[in-house]
ZADO-1210 file (C-alpha; in nm, 4 decimals, padded with zeros to 6 digits):
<atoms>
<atom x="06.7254" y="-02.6575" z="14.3097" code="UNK" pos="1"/>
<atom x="06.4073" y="-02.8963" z="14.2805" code="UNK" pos="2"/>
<atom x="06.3882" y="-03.1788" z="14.0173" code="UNK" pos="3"/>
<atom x="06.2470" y="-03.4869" z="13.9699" code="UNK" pos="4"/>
<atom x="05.9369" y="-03.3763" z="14.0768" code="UNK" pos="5"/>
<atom x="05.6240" y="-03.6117" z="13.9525" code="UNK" pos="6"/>
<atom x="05.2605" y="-03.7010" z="14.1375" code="UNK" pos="7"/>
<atom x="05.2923" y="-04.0255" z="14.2872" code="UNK" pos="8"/>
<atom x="04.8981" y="-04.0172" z="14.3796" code="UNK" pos="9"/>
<atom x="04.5841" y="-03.8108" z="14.3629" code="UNK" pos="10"/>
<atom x="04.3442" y="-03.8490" z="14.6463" code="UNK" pos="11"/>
<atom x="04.6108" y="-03.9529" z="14.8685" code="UNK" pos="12"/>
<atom x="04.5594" y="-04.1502" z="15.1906" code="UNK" pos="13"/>
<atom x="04.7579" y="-03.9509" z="15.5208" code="UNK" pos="14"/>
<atom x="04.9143" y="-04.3108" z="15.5897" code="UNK" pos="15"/>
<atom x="04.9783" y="-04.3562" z="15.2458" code="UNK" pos="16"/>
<atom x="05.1893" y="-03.9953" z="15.2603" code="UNK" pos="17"/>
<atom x="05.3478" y="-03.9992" z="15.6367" code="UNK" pos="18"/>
<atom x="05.5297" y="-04.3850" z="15.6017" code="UNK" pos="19"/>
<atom x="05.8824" y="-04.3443" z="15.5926" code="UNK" pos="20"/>
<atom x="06.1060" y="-04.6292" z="15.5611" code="UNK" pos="21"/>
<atom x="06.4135" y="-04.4262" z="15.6611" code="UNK" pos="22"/>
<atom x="06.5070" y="-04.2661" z="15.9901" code="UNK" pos="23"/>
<atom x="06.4461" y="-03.8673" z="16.0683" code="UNK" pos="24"/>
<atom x="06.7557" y="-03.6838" z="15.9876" code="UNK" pos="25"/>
<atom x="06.9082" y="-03.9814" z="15.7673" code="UNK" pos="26"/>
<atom x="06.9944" y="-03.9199" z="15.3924" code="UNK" pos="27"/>
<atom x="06.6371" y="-04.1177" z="15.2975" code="UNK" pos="28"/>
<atom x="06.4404" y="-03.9670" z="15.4890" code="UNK" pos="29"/>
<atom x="06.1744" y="-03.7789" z="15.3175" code="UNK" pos="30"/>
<atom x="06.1467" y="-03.4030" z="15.3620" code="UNK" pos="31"/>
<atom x="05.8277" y="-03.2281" z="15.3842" code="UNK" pos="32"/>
<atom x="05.7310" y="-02.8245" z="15.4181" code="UNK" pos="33"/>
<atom x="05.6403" y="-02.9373" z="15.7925" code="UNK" pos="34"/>
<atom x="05.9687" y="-03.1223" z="15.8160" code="UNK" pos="35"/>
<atom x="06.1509" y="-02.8123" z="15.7207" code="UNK" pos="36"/>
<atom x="05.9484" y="-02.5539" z="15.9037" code="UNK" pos="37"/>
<atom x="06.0515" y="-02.7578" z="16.1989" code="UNK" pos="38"/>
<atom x="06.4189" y="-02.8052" z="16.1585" code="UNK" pos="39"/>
<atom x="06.4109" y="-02.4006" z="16.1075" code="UNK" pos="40"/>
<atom x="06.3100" y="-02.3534" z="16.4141" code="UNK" pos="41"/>
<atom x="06.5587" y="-02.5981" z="16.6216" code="UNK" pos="42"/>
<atom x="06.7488" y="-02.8540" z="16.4440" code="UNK" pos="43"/>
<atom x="06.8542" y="-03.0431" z="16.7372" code="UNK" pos="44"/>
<atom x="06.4929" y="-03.0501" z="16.8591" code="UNK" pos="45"/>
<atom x="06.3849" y="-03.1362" z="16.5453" code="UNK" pos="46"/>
<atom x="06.5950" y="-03.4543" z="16.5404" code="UNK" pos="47"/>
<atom x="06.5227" y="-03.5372" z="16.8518" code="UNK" pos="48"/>
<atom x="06.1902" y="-03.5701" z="16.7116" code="UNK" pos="49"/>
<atom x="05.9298" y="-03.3116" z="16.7910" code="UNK" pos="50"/>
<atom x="05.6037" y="-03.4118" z="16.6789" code="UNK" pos="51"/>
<atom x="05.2698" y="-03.1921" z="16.6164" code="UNK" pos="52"/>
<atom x="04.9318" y="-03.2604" z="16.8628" code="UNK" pos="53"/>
<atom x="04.6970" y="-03.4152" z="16.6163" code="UNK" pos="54"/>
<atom x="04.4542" y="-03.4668" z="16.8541" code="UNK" pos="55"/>
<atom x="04.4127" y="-03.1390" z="16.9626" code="UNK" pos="56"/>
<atom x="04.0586" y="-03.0128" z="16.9445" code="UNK" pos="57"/>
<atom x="04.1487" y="-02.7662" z="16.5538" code="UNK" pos="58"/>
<atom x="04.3478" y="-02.9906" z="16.4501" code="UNK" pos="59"/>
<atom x="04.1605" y="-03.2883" z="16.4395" code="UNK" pos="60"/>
<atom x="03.8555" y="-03.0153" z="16.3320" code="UNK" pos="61"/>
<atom x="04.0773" y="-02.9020" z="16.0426" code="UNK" pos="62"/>
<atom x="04.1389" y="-03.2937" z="15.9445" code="UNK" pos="63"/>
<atom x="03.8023" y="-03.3600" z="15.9296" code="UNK" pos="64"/>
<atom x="03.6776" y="-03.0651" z="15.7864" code="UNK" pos="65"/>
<atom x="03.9781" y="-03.2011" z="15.4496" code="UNK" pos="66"/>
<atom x="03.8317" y="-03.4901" z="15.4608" code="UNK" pos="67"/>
<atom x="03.4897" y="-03.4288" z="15.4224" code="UNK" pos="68"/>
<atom x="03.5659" y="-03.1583" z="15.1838" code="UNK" pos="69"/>
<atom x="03.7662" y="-03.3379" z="14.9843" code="UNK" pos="70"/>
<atom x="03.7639" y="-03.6979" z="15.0759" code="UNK" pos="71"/>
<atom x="03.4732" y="-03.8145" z="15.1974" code="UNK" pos="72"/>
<atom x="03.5226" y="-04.1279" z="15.1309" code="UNK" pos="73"/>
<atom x="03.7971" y="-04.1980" z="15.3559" code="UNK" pos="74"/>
<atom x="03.5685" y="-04.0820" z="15.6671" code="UNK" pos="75"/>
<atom x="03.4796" y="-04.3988" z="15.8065" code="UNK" pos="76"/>
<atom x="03.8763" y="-04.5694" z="15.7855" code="UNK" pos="77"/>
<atom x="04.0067" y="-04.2454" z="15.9197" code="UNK" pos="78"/>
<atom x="03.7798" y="-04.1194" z="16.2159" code="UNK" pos="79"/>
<atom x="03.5216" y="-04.2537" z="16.4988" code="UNK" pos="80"/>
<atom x="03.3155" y="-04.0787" z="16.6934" code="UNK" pos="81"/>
<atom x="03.3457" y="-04.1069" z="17.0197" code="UNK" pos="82"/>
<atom x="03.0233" y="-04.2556" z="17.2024" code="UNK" pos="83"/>
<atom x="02.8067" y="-03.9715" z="17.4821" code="UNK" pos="84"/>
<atom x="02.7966" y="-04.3365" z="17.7016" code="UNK" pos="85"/>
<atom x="02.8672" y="-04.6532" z="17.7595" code="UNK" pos="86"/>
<atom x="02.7435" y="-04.9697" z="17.9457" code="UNK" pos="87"/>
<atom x="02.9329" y="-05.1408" z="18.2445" code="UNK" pos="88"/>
<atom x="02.8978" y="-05.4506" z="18.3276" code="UNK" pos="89"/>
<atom x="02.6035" y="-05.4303" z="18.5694" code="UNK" pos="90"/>
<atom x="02.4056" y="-05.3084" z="18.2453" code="UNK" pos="91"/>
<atom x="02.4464" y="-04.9346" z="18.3997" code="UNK" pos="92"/>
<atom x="02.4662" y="-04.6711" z="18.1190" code="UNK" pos="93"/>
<atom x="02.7319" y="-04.4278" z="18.2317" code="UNK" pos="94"/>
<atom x="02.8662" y="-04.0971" z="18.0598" code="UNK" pos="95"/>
<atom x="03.1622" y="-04.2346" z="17.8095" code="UNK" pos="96"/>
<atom x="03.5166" y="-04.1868" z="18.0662" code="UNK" pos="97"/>
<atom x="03.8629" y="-04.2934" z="17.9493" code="UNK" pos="98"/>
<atom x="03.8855" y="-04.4433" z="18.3195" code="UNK" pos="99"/>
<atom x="03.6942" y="-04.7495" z="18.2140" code="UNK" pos="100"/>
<atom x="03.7787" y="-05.1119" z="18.1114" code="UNK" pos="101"/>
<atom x="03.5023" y="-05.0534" z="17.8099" code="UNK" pos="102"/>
<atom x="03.5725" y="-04.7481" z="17.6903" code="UNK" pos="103"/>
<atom x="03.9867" y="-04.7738" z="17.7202" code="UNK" pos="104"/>
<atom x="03.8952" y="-05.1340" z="17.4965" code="UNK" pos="105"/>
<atom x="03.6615" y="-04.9235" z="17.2620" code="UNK" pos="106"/>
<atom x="03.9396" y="-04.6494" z="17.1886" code="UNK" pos="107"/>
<atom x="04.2002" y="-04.9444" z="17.1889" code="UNK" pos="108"/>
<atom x="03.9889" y="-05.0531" z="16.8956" code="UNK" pos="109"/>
<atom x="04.0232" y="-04.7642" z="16.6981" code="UNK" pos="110"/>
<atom x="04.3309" y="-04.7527" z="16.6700" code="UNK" pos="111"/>
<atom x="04.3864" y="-04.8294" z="16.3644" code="UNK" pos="112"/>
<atom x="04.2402" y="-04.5321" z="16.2415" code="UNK" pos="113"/>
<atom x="04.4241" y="-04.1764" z="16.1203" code="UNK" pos="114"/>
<atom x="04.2925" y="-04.0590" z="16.4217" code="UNK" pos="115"/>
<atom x="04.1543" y="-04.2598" z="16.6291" code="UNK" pos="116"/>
<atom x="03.8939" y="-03.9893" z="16.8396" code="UNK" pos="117"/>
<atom x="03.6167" y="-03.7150" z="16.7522" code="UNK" pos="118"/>
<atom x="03.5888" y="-03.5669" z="17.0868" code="UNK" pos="119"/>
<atom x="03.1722" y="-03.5875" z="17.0476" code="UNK" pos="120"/>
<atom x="02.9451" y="-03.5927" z="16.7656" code="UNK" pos="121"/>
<atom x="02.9123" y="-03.2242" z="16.8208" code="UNK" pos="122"/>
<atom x="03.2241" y="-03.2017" z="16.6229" code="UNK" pos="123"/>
<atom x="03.0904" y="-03.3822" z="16.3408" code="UNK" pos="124"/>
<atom x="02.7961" y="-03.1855" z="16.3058" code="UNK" pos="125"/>
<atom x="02.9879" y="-02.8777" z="16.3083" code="UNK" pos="126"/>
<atom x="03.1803" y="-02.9804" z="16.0116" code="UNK" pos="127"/>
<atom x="02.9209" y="-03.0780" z="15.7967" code="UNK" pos="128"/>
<atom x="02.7842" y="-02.7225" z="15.8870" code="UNK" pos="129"/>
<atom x="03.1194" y="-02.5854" z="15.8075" code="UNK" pos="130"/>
<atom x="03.1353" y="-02.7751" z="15.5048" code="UNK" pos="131"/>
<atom x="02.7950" y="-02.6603" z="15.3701" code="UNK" pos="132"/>
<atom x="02.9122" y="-02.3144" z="15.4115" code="UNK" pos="133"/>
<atom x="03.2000" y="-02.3928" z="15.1559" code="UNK" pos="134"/>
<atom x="02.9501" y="-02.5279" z="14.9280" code="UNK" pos="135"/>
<atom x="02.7312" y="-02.2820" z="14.9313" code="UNK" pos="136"/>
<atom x="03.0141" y="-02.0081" z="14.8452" code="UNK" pos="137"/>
<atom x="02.9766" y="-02.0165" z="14.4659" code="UNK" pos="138"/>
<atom x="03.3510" y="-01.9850" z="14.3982" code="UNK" pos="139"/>
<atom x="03.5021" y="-02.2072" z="14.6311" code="UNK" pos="140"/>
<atom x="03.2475" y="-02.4984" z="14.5276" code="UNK" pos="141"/>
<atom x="03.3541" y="-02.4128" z="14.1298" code="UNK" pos="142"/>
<atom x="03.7456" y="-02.4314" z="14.2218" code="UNK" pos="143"/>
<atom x="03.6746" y="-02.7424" z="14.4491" code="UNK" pos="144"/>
<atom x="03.4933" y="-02.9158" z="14.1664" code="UNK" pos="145"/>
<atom x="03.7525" y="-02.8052" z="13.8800" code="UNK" pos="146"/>
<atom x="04.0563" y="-02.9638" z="14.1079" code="UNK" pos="147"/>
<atom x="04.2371" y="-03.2610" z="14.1664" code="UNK" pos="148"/>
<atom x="04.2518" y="-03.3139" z="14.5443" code="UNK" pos="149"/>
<atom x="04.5340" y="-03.4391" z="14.8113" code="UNK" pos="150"/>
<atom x="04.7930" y="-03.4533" z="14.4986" code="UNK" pos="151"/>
<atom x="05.0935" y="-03.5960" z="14.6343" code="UNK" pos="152"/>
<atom x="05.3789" y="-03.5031" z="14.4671" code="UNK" pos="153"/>
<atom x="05.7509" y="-03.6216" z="14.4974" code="UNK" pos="154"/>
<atom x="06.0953" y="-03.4320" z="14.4314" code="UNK" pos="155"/>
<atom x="06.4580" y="-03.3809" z="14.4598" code="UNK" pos="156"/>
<atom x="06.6632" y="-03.0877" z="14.6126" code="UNK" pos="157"/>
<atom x="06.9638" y="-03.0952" z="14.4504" code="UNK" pos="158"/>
<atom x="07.2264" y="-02.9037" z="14.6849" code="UNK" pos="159"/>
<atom x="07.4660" y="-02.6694" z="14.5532" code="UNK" pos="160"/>
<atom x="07.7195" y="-02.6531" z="14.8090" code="UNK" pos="161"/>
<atom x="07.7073" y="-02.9877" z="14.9051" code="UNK" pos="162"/>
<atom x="07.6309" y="-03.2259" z="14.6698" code="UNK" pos="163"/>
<atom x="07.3887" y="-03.3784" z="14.8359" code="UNK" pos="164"/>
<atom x="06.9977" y="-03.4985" z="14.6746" code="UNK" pos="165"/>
<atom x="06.7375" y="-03.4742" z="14.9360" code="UNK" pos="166"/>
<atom x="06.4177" y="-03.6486" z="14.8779" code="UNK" pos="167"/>
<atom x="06.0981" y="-03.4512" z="14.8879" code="UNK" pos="168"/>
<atom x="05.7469" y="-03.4511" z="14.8884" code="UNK" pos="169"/>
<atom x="05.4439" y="-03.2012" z="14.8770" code="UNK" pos="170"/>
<atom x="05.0703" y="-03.2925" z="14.9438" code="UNK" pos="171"/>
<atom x="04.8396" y="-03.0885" z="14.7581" code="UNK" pos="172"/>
<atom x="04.4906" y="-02.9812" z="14.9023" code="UNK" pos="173"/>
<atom x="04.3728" y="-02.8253" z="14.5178" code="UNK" pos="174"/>
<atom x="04.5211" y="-02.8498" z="14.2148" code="UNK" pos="175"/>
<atom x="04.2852" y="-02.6935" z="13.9326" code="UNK" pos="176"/>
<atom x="04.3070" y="-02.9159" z="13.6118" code="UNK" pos="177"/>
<atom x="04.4832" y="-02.8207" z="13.3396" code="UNK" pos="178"/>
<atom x="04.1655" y="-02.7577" z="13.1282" code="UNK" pos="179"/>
<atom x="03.9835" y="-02.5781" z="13.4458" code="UNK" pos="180"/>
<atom x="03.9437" y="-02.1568" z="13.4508" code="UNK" pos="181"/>
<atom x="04.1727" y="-02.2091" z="13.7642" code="UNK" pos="182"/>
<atom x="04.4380" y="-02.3812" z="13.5797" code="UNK" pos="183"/>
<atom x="04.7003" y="-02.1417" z="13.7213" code="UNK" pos="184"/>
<atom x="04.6099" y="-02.1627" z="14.0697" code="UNK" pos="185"/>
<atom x="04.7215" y="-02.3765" z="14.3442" code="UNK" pos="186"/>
<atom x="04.5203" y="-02.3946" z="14.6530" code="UNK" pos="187"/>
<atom x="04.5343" y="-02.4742" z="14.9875" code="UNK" pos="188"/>
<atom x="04.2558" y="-02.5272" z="15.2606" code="UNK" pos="189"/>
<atom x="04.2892" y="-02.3781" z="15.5895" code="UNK" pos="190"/>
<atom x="04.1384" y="-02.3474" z="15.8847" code="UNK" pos="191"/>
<atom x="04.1582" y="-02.0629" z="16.1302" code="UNK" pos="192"/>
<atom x="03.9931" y="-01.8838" z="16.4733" code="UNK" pos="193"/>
<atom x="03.9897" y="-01.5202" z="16.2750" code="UNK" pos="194"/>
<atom x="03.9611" y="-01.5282" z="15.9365" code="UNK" pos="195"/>
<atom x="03.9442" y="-01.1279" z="15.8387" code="UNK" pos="196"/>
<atom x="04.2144" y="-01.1058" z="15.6170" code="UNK" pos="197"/>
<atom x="04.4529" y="-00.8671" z="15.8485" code="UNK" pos="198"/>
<atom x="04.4541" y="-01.1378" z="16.1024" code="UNK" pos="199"/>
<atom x="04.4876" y="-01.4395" z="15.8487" code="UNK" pos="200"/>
<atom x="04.7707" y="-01.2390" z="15.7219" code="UNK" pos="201"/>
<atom x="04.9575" y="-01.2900" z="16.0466" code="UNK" pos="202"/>
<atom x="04.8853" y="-01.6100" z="16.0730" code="UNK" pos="203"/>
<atom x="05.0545" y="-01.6404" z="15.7407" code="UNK" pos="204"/>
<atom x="05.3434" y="-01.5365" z="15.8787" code="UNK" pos="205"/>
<atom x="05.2728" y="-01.7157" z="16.2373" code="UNK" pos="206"/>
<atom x="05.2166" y="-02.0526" z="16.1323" code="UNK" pos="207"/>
<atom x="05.4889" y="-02.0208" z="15.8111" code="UNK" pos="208"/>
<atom x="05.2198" y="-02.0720" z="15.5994" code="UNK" pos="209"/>
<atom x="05.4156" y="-01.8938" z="15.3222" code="UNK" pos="210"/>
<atom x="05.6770" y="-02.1090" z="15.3500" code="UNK" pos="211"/>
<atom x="05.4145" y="-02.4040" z="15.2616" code="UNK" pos="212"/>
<atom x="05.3056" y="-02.2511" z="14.9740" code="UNK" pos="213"/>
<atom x="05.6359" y="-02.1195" z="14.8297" code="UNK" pos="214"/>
<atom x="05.7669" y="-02.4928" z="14.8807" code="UNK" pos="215"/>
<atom x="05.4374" y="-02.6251" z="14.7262" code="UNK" pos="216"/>
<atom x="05.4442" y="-02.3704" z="14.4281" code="UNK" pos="217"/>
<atom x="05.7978" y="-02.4650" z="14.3551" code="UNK" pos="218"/>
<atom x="05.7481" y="-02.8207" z="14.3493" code="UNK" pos="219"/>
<atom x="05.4374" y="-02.8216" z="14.1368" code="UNK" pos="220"/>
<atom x="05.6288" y="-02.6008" z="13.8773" code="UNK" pos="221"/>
<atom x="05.8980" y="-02.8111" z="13.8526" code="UNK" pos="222"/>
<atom x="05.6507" y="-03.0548" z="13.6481" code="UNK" pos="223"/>
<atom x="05.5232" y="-02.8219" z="13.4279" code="UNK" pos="224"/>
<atom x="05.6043" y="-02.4650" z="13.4800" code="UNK" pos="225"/>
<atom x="05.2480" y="-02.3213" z="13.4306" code="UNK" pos="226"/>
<atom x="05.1020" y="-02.2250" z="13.7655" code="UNK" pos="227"/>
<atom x="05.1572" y="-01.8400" z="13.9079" code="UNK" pos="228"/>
<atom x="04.8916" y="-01.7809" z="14.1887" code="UNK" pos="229"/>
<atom x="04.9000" y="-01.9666" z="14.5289" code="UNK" pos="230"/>
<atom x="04.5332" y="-01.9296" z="14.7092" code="UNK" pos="231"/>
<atom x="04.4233" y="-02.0130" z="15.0297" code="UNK" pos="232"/>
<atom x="04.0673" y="-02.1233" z="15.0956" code="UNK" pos="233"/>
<atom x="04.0056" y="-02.0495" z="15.4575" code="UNK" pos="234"/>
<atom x="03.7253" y="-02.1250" z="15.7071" code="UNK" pos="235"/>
<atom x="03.6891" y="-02.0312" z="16.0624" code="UNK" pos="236"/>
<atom x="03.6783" y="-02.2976" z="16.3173" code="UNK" pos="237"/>
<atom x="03.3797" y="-02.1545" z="16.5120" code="UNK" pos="238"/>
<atom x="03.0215" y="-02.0788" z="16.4243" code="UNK" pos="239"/>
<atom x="02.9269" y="-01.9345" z="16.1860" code="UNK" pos="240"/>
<atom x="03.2085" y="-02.0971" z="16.0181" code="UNK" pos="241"/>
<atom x="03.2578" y="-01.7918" z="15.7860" code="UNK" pos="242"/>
<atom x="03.4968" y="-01.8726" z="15.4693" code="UNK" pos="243"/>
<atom x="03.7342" y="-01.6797" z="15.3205" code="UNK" pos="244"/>
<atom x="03.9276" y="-01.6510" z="14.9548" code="UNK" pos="245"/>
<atom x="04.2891" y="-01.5376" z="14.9716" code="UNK" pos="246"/>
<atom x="04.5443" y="-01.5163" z="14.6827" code="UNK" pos="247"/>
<atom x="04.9163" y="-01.4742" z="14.8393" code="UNK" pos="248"/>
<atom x="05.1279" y="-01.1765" z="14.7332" code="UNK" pos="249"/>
<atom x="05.4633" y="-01.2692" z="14.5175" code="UNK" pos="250"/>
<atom x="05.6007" y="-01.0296" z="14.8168" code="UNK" pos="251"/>
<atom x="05.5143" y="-01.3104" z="15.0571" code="UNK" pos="252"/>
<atom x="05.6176" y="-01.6120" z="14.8166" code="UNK" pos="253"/>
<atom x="05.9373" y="-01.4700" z="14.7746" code="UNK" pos="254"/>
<atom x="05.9888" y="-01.4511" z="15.1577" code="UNK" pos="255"/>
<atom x="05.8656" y="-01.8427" z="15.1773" code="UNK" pos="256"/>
<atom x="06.1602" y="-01.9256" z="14.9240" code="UNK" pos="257"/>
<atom x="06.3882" y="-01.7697" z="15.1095" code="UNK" pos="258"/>
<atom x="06.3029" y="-01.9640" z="15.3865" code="UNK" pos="259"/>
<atom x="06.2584" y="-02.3001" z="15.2745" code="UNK" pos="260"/>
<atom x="06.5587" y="-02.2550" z="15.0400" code="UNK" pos="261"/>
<atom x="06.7992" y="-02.1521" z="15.3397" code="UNK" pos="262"/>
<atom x="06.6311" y="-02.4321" z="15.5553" code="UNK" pos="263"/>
<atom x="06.7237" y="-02.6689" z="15.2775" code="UNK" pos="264"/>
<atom x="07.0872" y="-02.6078" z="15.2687" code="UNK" pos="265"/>
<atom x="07.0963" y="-02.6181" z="15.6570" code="UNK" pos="266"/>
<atom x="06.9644" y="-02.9253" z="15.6469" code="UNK" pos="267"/>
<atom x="07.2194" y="-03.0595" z="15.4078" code="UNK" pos="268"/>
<atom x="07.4900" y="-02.9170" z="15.5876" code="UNK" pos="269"/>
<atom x="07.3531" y="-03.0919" z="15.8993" code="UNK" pos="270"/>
<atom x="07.3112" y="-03.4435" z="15.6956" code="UNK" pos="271"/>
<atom x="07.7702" y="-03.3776" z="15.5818" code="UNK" pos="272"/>
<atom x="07.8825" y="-03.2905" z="15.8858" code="UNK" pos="273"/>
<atom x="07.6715" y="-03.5098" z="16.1905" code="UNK" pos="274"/>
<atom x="07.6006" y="-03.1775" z="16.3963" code="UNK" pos="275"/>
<atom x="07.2308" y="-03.0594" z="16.4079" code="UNK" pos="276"/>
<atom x="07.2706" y="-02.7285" z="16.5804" code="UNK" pos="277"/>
<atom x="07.0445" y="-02.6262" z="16.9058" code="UNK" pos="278"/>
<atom x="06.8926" y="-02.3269" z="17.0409" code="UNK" pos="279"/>
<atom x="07.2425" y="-02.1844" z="17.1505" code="UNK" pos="280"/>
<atom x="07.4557" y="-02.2717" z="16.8819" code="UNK" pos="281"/>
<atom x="07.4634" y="-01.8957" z="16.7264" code="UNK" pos="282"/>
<atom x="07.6949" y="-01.6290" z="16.6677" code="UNK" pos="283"/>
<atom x="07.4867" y="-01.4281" z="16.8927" code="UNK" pos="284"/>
<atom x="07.4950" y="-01.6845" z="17.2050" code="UNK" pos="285"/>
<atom x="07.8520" y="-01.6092" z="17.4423" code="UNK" pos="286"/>
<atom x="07.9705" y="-01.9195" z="17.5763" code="UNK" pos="287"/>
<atom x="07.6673" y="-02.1153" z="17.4887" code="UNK" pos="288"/>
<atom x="07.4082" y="-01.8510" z="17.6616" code="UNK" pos="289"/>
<atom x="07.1614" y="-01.6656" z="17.4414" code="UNK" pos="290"/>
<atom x="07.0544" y="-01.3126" z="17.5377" code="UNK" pos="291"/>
<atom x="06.6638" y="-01.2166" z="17.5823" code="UNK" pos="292"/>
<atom x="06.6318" y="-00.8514" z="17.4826" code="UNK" pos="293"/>
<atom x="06.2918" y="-00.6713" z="17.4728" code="UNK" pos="294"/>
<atom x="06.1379" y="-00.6169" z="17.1252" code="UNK" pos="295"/>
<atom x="06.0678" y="-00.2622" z="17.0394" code="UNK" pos="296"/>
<atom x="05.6594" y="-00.3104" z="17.0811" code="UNK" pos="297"/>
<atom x="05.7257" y="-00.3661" z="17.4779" code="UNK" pos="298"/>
<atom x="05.8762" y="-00.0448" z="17.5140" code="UNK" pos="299"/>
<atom x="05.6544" y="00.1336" z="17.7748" code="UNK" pos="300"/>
<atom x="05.4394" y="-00.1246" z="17.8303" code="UNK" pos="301"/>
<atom x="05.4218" y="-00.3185" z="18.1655" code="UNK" pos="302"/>
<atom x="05.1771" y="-00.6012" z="18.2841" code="UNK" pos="303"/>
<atom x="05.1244" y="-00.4536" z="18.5967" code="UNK" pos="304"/>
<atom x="05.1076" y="-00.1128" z="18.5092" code="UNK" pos="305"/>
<atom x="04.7110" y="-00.0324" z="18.5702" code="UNK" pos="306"/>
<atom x="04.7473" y="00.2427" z="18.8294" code="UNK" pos="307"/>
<atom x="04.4783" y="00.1240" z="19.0764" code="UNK" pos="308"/>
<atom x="04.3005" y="00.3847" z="19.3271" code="UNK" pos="309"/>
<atom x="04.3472" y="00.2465" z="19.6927" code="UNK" pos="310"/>
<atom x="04.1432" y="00.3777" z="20.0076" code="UNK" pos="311"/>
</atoms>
């Protein structure tokens, strides 16, 4: 079960959140949905120390579209924007290439930022279209403006079966004020290629964003037991940059339990006994080799099946 749990900070820096002063996989370390979601998937790989792409192009979109949601002013410590050109040292002005003494100094320099490149200041106007779009949406601006944002909260999973406390911690896009119409929402802000709600639907499930929430929802009502809707605020990555409002069924909460709570007690199982399973370590593998079956869905389906007219 989760207790302890108390905000530690409300418009929380991303280095302020990610330090960790203990090892992955060590009884400090901190545990986060992301943390868990990947340990689900592999905990041997997860250990080993798998790490997300944050500079891929929608993720660092998504991170800048937070920020200047959110927290705009944390732009300038946390991205740069990449200059079109650059200037060798015969005074030529050349199109801006990682191959060159200047610009491999330039992005040297940045590094002391979140993250460190915009791929052009295309990107940048794109977001503050995207972000206008949000504005504009009467509802999303009103639960934006009633909300704490980037509330990071800590925790404790107490497990059951082994003993063992886990530290934990949760990092809040929106949380509605007590004294807001929203006060029994949570939200989160996501980004997305489709945002039509059958398709953001399987994301849900694709991206275990119902895991997030679940873990967030818990977390946040083991303070003060007040909040029962979890809603996404999603906006496409891609003109028009069409938004979206999404409240997540109990049905899919109770499925993001489920899963965190099982990935929990894995974890602490892992943490007693020194063995963080792989990819092969099932009941289902024989003699450490797993079996690839085809899902019903392929049945009757090839990829080279197009009967093609020849001569």
């Amino acid at each position: 079960m989760i207790t302890n749990a108390k905000i530690v900070s409300i418009q929380t820096k991303p280095e302020d959140y990610h330090q960790s002063q203990f090892e992955r996989c060590t009884p400090g370390y901190v545990m986060s949905s992301s943390d868990l979601r990947e340990f689900a998937i592999c905990p041997a790989r997860y250990k080993a120390g798998v790490e997300e792409d944050t500079e891929s192009s929608s993720m660092v979109f998504g991170s800048l579209l937070d920020c200047m949601l959110l927290t705009p002013s944390q732009l300038e410590s946390r991205f740069a924007v990449q200059p079109e050109t650059y200037t060798d040292s015969k005074g030529v002005v050349k199109p801006f290439t990682r191959q060159s003494k200047t610009c491999k100094e330039w992005i040297e320099a940045q590094k002391g930022k979140t993250i460190t490149l915009i791929l052009s200041g295309d990107k940048v106007e794109d977001a503050k279209i995207a972000v206008d779009r949000m504005v504009n949406d009467e509802i999303i601006n009103s639960f934006i403006n009633q909300s704490d944002v980037q509330v990071y909260i800590s925790a404790l999973w107490e497990d059951e079966d082994t003993g063992l406390k886990v530290p934990l911690k949760s990092l809040i896009d929106l949380l509605p004020r007590e004294d807001s119409e929203y006060s029994s929402c949570i939200a989160d802000l996501k980004t997305t290629r489709d945002a039509s709600t059958m398709e953001f639907n399987r994301s849900i499930f694709k991206f275990g964003y119902h895991i997030q929430a679940a873990f967030y929802f818990d977390i946040v009502n083991a303070i003060k037991n007040d909040r029962d809707t979890f809603c996404f605020i999603v906006q496409e990555n891609k003109p028009p940059f069409q938004p979206g409002k999404r409240i997540l069924h109990i049905d899919f909460l109770e499925m993001g339990r489920k899963e965190y709570q099982a990935s929990l007690a894995n974890y602490c199982k892992c943490l007693k006994s020194g063995f963080f399973p792989s990819y092969d370590d099932t009941d289902e593998a024989v003699q450490g080799w797993s079996t690839c079956y085809p899902e019903p869905w392929m049945e009757g389906k090839t990829l080279f099946g197009v009967k093609y007219i020849f001569g």
